[in-house]
C-alpha positions as CSV (number, residue, x, y, z in Angstrom):
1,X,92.0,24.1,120.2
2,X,90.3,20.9,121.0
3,X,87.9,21.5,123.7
4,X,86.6,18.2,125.3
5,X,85.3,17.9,128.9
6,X,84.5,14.9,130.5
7,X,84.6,14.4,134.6
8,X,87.9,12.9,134.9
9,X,89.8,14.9,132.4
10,X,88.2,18.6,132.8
11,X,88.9,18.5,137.1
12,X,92.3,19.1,135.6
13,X,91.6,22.1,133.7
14,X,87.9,23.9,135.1
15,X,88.0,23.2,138.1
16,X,91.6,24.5,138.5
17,X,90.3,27.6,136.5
18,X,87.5,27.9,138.7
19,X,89.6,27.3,142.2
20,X,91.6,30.2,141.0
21,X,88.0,32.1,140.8
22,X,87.2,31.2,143.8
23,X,90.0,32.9,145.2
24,X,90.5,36.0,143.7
25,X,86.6,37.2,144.5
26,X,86.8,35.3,148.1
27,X,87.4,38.5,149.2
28,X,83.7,40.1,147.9
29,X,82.3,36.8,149.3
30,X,81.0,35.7,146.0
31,X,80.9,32.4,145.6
32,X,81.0,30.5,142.4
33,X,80.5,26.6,143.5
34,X,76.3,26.4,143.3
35,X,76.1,29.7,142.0
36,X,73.0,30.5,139.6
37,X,72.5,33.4,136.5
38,X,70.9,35.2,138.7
39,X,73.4,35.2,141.4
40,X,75.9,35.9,139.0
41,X,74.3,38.6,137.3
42,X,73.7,40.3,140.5
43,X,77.4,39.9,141.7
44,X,77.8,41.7,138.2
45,X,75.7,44.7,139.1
46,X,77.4,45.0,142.3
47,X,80.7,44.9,140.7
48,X,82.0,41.8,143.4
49,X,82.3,39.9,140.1
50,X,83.9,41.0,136.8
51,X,83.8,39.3,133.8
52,X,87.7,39.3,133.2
53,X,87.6,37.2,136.2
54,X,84.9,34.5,134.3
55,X,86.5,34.8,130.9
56,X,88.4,37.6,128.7
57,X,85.4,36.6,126.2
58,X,82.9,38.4,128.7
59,X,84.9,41.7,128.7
60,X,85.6,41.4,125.1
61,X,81.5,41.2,124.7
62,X,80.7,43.7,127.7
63,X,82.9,46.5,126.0
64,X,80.9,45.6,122.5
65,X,77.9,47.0,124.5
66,X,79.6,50.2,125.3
67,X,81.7,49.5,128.2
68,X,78.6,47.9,130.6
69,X,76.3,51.3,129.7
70,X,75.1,49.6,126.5
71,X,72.0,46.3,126.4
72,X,73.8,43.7,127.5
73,X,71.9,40.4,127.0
74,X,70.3,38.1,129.2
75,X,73.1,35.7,130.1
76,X,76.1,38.2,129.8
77,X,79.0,36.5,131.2
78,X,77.5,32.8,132.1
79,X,79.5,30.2,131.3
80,X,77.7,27.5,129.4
81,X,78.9,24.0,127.8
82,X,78.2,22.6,124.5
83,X,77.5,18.8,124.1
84,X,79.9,17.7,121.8
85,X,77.2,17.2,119.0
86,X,76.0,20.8,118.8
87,X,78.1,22.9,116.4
88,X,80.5,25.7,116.5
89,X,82.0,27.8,114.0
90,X,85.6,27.9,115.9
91,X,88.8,26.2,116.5
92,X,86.4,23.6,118.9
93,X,85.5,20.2,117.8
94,X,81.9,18.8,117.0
95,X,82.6,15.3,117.1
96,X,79.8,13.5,119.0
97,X,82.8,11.7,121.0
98,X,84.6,9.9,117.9
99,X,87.3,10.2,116.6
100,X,86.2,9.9,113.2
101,X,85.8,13.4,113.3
102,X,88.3,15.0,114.5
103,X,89.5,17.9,112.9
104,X,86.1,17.9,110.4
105,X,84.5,21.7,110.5
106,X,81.3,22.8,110.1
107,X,79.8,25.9,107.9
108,X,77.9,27.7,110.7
109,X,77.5,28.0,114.2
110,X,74.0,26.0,115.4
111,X,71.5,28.1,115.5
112,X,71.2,27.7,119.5
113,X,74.7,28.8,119.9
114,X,74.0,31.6,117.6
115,X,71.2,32.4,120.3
116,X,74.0,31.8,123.6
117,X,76.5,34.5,121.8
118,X,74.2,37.3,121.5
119,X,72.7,37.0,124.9
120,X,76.4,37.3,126.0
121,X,76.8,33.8,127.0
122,X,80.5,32.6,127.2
123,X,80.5,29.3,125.6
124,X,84.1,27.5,127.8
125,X,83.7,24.5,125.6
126,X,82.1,20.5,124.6
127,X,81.4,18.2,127.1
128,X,81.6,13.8,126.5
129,X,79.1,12.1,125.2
130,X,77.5,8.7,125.0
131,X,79.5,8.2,121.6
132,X,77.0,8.8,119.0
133,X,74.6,9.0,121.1
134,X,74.9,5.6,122.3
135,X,73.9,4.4,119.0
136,X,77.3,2.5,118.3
137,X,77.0,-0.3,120.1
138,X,74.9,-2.0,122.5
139,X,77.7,-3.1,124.4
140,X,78.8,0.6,125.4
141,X,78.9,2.0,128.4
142,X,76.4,4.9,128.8
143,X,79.0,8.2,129.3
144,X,81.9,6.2,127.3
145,X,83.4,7.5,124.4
146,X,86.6,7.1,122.5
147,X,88.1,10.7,122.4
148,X,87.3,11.1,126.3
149,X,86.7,7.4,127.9
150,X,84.2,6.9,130.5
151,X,82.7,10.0,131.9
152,X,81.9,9.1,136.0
153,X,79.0,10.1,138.2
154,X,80.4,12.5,140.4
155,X,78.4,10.9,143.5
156,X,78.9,7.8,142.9
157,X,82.3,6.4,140.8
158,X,80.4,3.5,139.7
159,X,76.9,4.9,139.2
160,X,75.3,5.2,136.0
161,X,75.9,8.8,134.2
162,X,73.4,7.7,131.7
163,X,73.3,9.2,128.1
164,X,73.8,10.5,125.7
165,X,74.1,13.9,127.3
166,X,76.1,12.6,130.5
167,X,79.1,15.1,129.8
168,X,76.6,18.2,130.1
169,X,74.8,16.9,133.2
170,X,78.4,15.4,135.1
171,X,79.9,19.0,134.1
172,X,76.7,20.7,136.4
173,X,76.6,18.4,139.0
174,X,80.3,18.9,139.5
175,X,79.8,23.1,139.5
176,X,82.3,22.8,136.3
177,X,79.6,25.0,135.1
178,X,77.1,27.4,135.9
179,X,74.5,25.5,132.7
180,X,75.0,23.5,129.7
181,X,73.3,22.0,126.6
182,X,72.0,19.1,125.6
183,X,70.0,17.1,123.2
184,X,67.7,14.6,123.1
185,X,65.4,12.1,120.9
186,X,64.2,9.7,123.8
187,X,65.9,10.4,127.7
188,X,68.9,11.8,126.5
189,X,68.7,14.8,128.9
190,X,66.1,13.5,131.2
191,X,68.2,10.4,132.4
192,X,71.7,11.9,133.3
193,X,69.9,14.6,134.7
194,X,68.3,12.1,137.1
195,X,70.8,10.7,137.9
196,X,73.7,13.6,138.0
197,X,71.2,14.9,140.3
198,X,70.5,18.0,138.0
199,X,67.4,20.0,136.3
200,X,66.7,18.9,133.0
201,X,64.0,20.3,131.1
202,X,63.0,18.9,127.8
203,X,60.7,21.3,126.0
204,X,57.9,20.3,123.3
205,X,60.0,19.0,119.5
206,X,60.3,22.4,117.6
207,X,60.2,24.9,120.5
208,X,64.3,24.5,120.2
209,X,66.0,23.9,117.1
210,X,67.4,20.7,116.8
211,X,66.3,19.1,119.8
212,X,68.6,21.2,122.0
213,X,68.0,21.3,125.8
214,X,69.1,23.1,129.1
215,X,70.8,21.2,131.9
216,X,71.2,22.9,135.4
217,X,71.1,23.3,139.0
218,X,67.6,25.1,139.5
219,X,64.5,25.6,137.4
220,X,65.2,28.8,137.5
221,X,68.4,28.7,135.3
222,X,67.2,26.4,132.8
223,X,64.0,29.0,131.9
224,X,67.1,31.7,132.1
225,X,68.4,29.4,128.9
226,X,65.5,28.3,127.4
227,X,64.1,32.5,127.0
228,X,67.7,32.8,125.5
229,X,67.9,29.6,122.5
230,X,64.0,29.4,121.9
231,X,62.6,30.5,118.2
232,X,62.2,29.7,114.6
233,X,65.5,28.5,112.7
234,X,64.9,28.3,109.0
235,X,66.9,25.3,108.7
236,X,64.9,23.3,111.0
237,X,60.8,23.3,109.9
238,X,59.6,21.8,112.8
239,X,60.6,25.1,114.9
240,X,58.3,26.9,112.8
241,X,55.3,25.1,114.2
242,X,57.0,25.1,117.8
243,X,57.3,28.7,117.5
244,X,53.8,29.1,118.0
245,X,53.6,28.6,121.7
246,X,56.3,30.9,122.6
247,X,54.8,33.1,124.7
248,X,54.5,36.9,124.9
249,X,57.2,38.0,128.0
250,X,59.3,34.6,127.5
251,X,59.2,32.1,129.9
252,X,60.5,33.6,133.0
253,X,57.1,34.8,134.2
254,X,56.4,31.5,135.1
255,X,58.5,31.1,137.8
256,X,56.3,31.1,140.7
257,X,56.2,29.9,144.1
258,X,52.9,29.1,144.2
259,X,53.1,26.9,140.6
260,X,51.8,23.7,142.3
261,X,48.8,25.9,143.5
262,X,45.3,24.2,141.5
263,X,47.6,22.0,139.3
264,X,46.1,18.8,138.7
265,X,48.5,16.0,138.7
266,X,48.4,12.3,137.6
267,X,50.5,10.5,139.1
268,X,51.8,7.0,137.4
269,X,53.2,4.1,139.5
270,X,53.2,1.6,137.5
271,X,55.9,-0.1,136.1
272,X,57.6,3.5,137.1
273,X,58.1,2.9,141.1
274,X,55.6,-0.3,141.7
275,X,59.3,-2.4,141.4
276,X,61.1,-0.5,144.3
277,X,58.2,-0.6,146.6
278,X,59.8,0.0,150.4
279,X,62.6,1.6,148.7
280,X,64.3,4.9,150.0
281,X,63.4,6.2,146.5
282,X,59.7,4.9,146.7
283,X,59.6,6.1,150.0
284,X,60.8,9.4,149.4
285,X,59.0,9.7,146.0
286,X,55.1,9.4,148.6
287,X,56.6,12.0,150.8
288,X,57.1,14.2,147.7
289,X,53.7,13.5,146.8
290,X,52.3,15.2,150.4
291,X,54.3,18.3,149.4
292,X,52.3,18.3,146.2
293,X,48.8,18.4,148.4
294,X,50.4,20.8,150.5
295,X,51.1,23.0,147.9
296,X,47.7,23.3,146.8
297,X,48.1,20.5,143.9
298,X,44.8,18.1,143.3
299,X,46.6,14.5,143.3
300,X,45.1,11.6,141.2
301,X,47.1,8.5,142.3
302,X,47.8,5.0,140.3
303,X,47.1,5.9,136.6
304,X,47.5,3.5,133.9
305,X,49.0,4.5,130.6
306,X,47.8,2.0,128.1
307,X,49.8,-0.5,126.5
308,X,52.9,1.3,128.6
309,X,54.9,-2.3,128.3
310,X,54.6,-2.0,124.1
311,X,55.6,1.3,125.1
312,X,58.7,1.0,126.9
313,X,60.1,-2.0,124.6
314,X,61.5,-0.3,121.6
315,X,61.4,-3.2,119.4
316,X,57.9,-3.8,119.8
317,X,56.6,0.0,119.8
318,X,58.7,0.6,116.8
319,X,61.2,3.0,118.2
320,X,64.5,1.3,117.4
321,X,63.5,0.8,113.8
322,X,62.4,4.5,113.3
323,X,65.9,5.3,115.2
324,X,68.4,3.7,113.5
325,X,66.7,5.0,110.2
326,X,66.8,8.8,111.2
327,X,70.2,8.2,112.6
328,X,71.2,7.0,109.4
329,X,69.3,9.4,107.2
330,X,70.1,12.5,109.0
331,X,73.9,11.5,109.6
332,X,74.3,11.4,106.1
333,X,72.5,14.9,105.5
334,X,74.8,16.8,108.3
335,X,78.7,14.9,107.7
336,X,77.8,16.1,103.4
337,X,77.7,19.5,104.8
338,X,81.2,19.5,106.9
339,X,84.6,20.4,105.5
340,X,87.7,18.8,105.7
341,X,86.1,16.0,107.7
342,X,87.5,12.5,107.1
343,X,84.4,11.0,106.9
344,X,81.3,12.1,104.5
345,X,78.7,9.2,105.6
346,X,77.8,6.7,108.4
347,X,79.5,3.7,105.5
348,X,82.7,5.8,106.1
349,X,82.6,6.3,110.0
350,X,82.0,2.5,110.5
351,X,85.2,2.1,107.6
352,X,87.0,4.4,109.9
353,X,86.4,3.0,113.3
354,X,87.3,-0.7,111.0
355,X,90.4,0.5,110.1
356,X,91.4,2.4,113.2
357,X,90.9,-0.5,116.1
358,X,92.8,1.3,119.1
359,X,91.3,4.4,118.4
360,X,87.6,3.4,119.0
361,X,88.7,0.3,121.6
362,X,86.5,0.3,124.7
363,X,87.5,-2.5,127.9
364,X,89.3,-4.2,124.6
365,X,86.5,-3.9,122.3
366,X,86.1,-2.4,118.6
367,X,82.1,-3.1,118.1
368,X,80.1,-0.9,116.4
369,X,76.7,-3.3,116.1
370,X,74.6,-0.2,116.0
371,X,75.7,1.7,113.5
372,X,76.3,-1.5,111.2
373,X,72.6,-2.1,111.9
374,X,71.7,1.4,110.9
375,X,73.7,1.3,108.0
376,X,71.2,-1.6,106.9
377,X,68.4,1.0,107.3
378,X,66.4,3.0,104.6
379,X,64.2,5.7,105.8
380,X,61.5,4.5,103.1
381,X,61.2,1.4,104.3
382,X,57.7,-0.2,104.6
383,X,59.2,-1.3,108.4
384,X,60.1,2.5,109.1
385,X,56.7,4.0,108.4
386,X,55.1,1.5,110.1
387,X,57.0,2.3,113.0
388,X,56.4,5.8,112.6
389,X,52.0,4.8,112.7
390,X,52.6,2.7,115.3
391,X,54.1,4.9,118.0
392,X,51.7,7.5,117.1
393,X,49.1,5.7,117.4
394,X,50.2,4.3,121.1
395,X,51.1,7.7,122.4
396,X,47.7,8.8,121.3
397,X,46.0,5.5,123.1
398,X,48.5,6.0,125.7
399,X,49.7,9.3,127.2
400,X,47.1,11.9,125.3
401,X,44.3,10.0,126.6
402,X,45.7,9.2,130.1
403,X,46.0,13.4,130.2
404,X,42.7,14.4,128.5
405,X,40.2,12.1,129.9
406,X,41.6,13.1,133.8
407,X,42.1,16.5,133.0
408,X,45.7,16.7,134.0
409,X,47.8,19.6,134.2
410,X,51.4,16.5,134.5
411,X,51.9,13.0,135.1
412,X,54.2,12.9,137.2
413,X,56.5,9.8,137.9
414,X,59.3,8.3,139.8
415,X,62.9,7.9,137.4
416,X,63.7,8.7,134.2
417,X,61.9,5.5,132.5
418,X,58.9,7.9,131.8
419,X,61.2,9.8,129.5
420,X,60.2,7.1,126.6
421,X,56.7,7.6,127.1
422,X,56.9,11.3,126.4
423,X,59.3,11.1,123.4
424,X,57.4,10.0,120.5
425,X,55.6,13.1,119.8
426,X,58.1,15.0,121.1
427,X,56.0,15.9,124.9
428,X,57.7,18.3,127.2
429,X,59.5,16.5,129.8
430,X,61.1,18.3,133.4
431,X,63.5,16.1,136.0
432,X,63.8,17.9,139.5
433,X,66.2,16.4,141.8
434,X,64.1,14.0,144.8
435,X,66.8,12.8,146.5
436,X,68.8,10.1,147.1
437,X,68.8,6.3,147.9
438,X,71.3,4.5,150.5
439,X,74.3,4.0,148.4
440,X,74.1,7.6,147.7
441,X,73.0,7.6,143.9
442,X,70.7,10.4,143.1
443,X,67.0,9.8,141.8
444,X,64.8,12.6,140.5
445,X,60.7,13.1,140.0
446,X,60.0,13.5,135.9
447,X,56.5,16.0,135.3
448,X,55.9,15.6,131.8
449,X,52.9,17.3,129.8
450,X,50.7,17.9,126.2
451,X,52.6,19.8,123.6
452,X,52.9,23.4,124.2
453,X,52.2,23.3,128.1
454,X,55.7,24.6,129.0
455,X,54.0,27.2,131.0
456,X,52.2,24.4,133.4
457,X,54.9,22.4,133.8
458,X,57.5,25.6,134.4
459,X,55.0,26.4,137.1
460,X,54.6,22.6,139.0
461,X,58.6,22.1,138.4
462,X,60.0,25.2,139.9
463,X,57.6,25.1,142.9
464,X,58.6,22.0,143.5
465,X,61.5,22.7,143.7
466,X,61.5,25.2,146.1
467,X,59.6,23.5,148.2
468,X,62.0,20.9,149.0
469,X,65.5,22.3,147.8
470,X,66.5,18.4,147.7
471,X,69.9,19.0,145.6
472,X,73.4,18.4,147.4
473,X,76.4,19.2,145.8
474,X,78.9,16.1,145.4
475,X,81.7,14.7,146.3
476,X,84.3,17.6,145.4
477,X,82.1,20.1,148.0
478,X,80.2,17.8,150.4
479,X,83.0,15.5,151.6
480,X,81.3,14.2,154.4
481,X,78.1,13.4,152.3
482,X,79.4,11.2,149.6
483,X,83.2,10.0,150.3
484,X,81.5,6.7,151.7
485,X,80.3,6.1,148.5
486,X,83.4,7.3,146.3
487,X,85.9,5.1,147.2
């Protein structure tokens, strides 16, 4: 069954599932709309929720375990979506949003998902996309693809979902789902989660195979995840040097209260927030920065990052080139490893979407510039390794230095822009929900750290966030909040 959830077409199908939830537990005043893991697990131990009532999956995997007597695993019965790129071995669709694969299957379940199943996750099913990954054209709408059109901000209709991950952050925001997965090379979790006013927690490049991320509500349930998919997958090397800073216990041990307590953070303005001086955002963003101090954090204010505008262009740091050759590269590697798919390279997905105009049409339009200019790529080319040196060499200059010489513990900035700056060499990245500005549209603060200091920035994130519990639900369950800006 084709599984594909987007905002405007899944309200027709989870949320009716879930209304129904709602219902038949209303009477053990469990709740599912905002409801966390833990939440859920305990209304699980209490027996006000069974897992028929979440999905004939959950019973199927509770019996497995010896009728609930038996080790269940850590997310037993939590729903979870799939971004439509990461791979299952079932009657569901890995199509990154095109059509051009549709009906293609893959050998294996990702190694993440293999993770989700045995800690009893219930996997409902793949969320839109940015339509490979927003590589296809630079005319596309981020949250637009052709299997499931445009995926909307559920706070505001004409707000920016970003990409590429906007299906798995909309589907969060909009209690669809309890949690969801991701992925992301540069900002593809850390902007819709920003501005789906969600968590999204980008861990350090090889701490999670294939770049795959939680998006969720709280902290809290995004550690809950990240315990469950983290480890060393043989068929991606760079989680075997990630696997080192896994620590002893998991990652839950770092949810504390009192994170923000002797954290040193850096805190960058510029170009970041200096452009919506006397903004709500900017405004709220310096109150933020009080709760910090009160917290016990040491604040170091107006940081530079060096050469940040080289940075933040991608054509000048090298970025775009180095993209659209791995795109290319690795495309190729993963559609020669699928069955009965109608395309076998990216030559044959830009033949398809050629040949097959009012499939891939968007507002009228057919253009697939980015992946024609990725075709062009080589992966060897002089430009590409350049590229590579280049960006290295900037984030060293840049962002290492900025943290080492003021022994910080997170820079912490304003917006999702900063995402760019931590995704060269693959720096952990967290987006908490700050608030929101006057048309309603949600902003969140970014903490992002060196490699491996997951712990640090678990700490600093989930404080934070608990401190200020900024997160409101949307339209669908705070009427009065957002309907001014939903119409």
């Amino acid at each position: 069954m084709t599984s594909l959830v987007s905002l405007s077409l899944a309200l027709l199908s989870l949320s009716l599932s879930l209304s129904v939830l709602a219902t038949a537990i209303a009477a053990s005043e469990f709740t599912f709309h905002e409801a966390t893991i833990e939440s859920m697990q305990l209304a699980f131990a209490q027996n006000r929720l069974t897992s028929r009532q979440l999905a004939d999956e959950a019973d199927r995997l509770r019996a497995e375990a010896g009728g609930g007597n038996g080790t269940l695993g850590g997310l037993h019965g939590i729903p979870v979506l799939l971004k439509d790129s990461i791979g299952t071995a079932d009657e569901m669709n890995t199509s990154a949003g095109s059509y051009a694969l549709l009906g293609a299957r893959v050998p294996r379940d990702a190694f993440v998902v293999e993770r989700l199943r045995s800690a009893g996750a219930v996997i409902l099913g793949k969320a839109s996309m940015s339509e490979w990954y927003s590589l296809r054209s630079s005319e596309m709408p981020n949250g637009w693809c052709a299997r499931a059109g445009q995926g909307l901000n559920p706070y505001v209709k004409l707000g920016n979902p970003c990409g590429s991950s906007s299906g798995s952050a909309i589907a969060v925001a909009a209690n669809m789902v309890a949690v969801s997965l991701g992925t992301e090379t540069d900002g593809s979790i850390i902007c819709p989660a920003d501005h789906n006013s969600v968590v999204g927690f980008k861990p350090t490049v090889g701490l999670t195979s294939r770049a795959v991320r939680p998006i969720s509500r709280t902290v809290s349930d995004a550690i809950h995840v990240l315990d469950a998919i983290v480890g060393f997958d043989p068929r991606d090397e760079a989680t075997r040097e990630g696997a080192k800073f896994i620590p002893i216990g998991g990652y839950k041990q770092f949810l504390r209260k009192d994170g923000l307590k002797e954290k040193r953070l850096g805190i960058v303005r510029n170009p970041f927030s200096d452009s919506l001086k006397g903004s709500t955002a900017a405004l709220t963003f310096d109150q933020h920065l009080v709760t910090f101090w009160n917290n016990g954090a040491t604040i170091v204010d107006n940081l530079e990052i060096h050469n940040v505008g080289i940075i933040l262009n991608p054509y000048q740091s090298g970025e775009m080139a180095l993209l659209l050759a791995e795109f290319k590269h690795t495309l190729n590697e993963y559609l020669g490893g699928l069955s009965n798919s109608p395309v076998k390279s990216l030559a044959e997905v830009i033949a398809f979407n050629t040949n097959n105009p009012d499939l891939v049409r968007e507002d009228g339009r057919a253009n697939q510039d980015g992946l024609i200019a990725a075709q062009m790529t080589n992966i060897l080319d002089e430009e590409v390794v350049k590229a590579e040196r280049m960006m290295k060499k900037l984030s060293e200059e840049g962002f290492e230095k900025l943290m080492k010489e003021n022994e910080l513990d997170a820079m912490v900035t304003l917006g999702a822009d900063a995402a760019t700056v931590l995704a060269f060499e693959g720096y952990p990245a967290f987006t908490v929900p700050a608030g929101y500005d006057n048309n309603g549209m949600p902003f969140g603060i970014c903490f992002g750290g060196l490699k491996g200091s997951e712990a640090k920035l678990i700490e600093i994130a989930y404080s934070f966030g608990q401190a200020t519990r900024i997160r409101k639900p949307p339209l669908s369950f705070s009427f009065e909040f957002h309907n001014q800006y939903y119409e």
